[in-house]
C-alpha positions as CSV (number, residue, x, y, z in Angstrom):
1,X,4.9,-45.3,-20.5
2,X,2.3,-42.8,-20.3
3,X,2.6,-43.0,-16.4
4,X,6.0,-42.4,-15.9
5,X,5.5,-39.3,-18.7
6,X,2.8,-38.1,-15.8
7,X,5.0,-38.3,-13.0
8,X,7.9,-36.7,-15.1
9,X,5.2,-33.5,-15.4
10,X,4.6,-33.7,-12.5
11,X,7.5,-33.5,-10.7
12,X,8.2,-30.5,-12.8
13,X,5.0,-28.8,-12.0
14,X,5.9,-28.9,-8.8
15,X,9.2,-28.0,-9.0
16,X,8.9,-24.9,-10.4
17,X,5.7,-24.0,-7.7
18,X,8.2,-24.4,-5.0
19,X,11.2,-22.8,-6.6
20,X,9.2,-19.8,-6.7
21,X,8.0,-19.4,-3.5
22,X,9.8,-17.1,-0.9
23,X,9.2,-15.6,2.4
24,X,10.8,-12.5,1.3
25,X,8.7,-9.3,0.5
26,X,9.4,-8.4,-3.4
27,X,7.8,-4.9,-2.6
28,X,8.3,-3.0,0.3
29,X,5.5,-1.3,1.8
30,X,4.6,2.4,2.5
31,X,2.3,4.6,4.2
32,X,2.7,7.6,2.0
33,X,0.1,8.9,-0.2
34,X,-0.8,7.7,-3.5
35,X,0.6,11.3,-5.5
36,X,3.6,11.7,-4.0
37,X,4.2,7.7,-4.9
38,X,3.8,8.5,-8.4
39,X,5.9,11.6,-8.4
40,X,8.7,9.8,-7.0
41,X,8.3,6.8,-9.2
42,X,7.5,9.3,-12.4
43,X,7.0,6.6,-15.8
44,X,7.4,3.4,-13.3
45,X,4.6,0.8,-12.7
46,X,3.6,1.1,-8.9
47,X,1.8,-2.1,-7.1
48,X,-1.0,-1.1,-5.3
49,X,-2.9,-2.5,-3.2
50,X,-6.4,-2.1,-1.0
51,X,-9.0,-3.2,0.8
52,X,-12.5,-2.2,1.6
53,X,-15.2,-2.6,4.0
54,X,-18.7,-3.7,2.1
């Protein structure tokens, strides 16, 4: 019983990790500055992202 309720979670867990997985971009990237990002997107959430050389 408890094995069968295991594989039952399971097979959901995984489910939904590979439902949600795309090879799509969700957010377009750009080589603009940061300010003039912002002013176009005034009161919107903006991703960003960076890296760094230590």
């Amino acid at each position: 019983m408890l094995l069968s309720i295991f594989k039952i979670l399971l097979l959901i867990l995984f489910s939904l990790f590979s439902f949600n997985c795309e090879d799509k971009d969700a957010y377009p990237w750009s080589m603009d500055s940061l300010d003039n990002i912002i002013v176009k997107n005034s009161g919107k959430m903006i991703l960003v992202d960076f890296e760094t050389d230590w």
